[in-house]
C-alpha positions in Angstrom: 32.4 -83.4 -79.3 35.9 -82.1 -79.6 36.5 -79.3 -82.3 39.9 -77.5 -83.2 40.0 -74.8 -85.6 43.5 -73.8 -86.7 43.9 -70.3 -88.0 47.4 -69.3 -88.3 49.5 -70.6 -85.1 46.4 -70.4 -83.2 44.5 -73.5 -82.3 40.6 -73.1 -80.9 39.4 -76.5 -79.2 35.9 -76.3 -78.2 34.4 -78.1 -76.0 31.4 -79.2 -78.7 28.4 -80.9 -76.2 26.1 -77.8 -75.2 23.0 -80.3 -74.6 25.2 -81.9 -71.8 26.3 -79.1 -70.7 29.8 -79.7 -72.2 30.2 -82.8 -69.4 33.4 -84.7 -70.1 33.5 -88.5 -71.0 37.0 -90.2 -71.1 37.2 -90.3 -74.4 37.2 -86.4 -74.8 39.9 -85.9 -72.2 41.8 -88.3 -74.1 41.7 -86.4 -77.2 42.3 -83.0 -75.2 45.3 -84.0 -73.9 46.7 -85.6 -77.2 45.6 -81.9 -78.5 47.8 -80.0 -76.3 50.8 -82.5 -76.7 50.4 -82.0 -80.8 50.7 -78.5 -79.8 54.5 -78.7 -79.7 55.7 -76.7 -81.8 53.2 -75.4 -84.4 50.6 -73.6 -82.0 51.8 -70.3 -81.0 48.6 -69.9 -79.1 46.3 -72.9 -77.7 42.8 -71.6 -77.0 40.2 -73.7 -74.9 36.6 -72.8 -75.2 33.4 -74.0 -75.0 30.0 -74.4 -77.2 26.6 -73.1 -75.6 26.5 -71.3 -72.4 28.3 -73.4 -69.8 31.8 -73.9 -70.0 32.0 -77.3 -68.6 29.9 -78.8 -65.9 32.8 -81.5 -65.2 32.6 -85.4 -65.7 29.9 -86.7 -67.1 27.7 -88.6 -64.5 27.2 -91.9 -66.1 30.9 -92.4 -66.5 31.8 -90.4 -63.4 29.7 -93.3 -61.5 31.6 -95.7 -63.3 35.2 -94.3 -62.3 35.7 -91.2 -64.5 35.5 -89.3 -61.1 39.2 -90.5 -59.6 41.0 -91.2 -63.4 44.0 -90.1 -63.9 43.1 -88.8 -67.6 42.4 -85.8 -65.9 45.4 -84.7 -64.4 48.1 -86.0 -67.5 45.1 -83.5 -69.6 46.1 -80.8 -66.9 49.5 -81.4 -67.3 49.5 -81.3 -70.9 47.9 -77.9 -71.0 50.7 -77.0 -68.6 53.2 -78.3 -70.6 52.3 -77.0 -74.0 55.4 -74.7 -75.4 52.5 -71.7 -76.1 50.2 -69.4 -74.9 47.6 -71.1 -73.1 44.2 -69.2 -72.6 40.7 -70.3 -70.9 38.1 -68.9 -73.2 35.3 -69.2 -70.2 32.2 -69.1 -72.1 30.0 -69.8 -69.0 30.6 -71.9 -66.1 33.3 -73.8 -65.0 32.4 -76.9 -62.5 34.3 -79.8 -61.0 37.2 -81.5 -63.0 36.9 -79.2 -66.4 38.9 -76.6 -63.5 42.3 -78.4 -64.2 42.3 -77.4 -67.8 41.4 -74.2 -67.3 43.5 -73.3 -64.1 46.5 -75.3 -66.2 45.9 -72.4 -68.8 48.2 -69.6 -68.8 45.0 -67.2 -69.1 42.1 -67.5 -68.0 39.2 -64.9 -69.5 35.8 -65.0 -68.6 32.1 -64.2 -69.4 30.2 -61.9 -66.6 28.0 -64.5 -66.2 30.0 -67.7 -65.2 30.1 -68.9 -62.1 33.0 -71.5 -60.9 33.0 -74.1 -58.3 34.5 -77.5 -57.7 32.3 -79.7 -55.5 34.7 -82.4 -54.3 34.0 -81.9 -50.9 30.3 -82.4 -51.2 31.2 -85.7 -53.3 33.5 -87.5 -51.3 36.3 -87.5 -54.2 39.8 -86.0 -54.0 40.8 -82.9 -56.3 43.1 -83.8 -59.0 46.8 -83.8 -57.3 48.3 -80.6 -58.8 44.6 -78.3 -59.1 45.0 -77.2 -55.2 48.9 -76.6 -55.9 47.6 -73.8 -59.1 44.2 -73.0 -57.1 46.5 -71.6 -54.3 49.2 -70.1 -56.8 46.1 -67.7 -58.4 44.2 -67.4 -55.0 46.0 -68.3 -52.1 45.6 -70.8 -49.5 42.5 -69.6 -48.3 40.3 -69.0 -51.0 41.7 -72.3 -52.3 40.0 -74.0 -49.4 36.8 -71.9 -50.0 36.3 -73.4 -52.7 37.2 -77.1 -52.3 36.6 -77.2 -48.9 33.6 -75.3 -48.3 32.4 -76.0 -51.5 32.2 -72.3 -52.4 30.4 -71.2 -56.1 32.1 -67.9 -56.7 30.5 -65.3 -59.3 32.6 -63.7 -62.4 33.3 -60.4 -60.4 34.4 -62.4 -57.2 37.0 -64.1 -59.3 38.3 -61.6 -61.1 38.3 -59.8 -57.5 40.4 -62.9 -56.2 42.8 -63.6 -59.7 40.9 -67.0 -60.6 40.0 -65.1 -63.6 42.4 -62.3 -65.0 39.8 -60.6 -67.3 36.1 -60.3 -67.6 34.6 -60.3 -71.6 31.1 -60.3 -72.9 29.9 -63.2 -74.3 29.8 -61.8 -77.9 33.3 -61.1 -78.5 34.8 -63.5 -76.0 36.4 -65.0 -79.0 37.6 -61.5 -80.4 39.0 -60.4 -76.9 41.2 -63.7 -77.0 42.0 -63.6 -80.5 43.5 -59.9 -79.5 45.5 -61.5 -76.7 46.9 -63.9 -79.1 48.3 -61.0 -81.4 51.5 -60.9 -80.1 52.8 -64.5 -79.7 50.5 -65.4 -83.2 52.9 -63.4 -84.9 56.3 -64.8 -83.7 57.6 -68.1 -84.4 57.3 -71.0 -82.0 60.3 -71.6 -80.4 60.9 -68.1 -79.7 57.3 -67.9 -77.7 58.2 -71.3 -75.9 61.6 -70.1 -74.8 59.5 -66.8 -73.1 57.2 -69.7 -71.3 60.0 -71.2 -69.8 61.2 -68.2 -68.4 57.8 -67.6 -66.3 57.1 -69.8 -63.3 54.6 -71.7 -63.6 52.0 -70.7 -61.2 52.0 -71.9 -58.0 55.3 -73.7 -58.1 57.0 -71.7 -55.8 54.4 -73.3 -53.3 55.1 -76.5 -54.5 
């Protein structure tokens, strides 16, 4: 359900469930996060994508009934992604709902298709965000949009969030892969410690809120 295709210092995971609309069990965020830890020092680049045309619709509902919802596999995944030493970038192949947003807004990237669509209904579901997604929602949108979305429960379109910085480039579906593979160019090519070093040097977002 989890793929990763390494092609020279640049590791693709995809999200590999397109008949569940790439819904997350535990056992998948597990693996995601051991992923983006073994990315330490090999990956230049660390792409996350999905199969199919949604993204992620979040937790899957028959383990989000059972607890998924509130475990904290999905914030040390978030902070994994976060804390890889590369090039992080959301390959949005569609739709991005509920807790699959950590990854992505943990990614130093984020591209999109035209046609996704991104919301996060906590509010609606009585759970919590995960602790640090509000603290990197508000460093991409501010405080206000930020509350759109996970307080009024807001779905807001490709153009929207490219409009507000959610998303920091728009790509059709049919060279999504190609359009990230260009972004990649530069850090592919150098070696690993050189484009963690240049990481370290850029604030993570948010943190100046934090």
């Amino acid at each position: 359900m989890i793929d990763l295709n390494k092609q020279d210092g640049v590791w693709i995971v995809t999200l590999n469930r397109p008949d569940k609309a790439n819904s997350l069990t535990k056992a998948m965020l597990e693996e995601l996060a051991q992923i983006a830890m073994e990315a330490s020092g090999e990956a230049r680049v660390l792409v996350l994508t999905g199969a199919g045309k949604v993204f992620s619709a979040g937790a899957d509902l028959d383990e989000a009934r059972a607890g998924l919802a509130v475990d904290g596999v999905w914030e040390r995944l978030s902070n994994a992604v976060s804390a890889a030493p590369c090039l992080t970038v959301a390959a949005l192949n569609g739709t991005l709902a509920g807790g699959a947003f950590g990854m992505a807004l943990a990614c130093d990237i984020r591209v999109a298709v035209p046609e996704a669509s991104f919301f996060y209904p906590v509010m609606k579901l009585g759970f919590l965000p995960q602790p640090s997604d509000p603290r990197r929602l508000v460093g991409l949108v501010g405080p206000a949009r930020a509350k759109m979305i996970l307080m009024a429960g807001q779905k807001v379109r490709a153009d929207e969030a490219l409009q507000w910085g959610l998303v920091d480039r728009l790509v059709p579906g049919d060279t999504l892969i190609e359009a990230v593979m260009e972004l990649a160019e530069a850090a592919r090519s150098q070696r690993a410690d050189h484009v963690a070093e240049m990481k370290r040097m850029i604030p993570e977002t948010g943190s100046h809120h934090a």
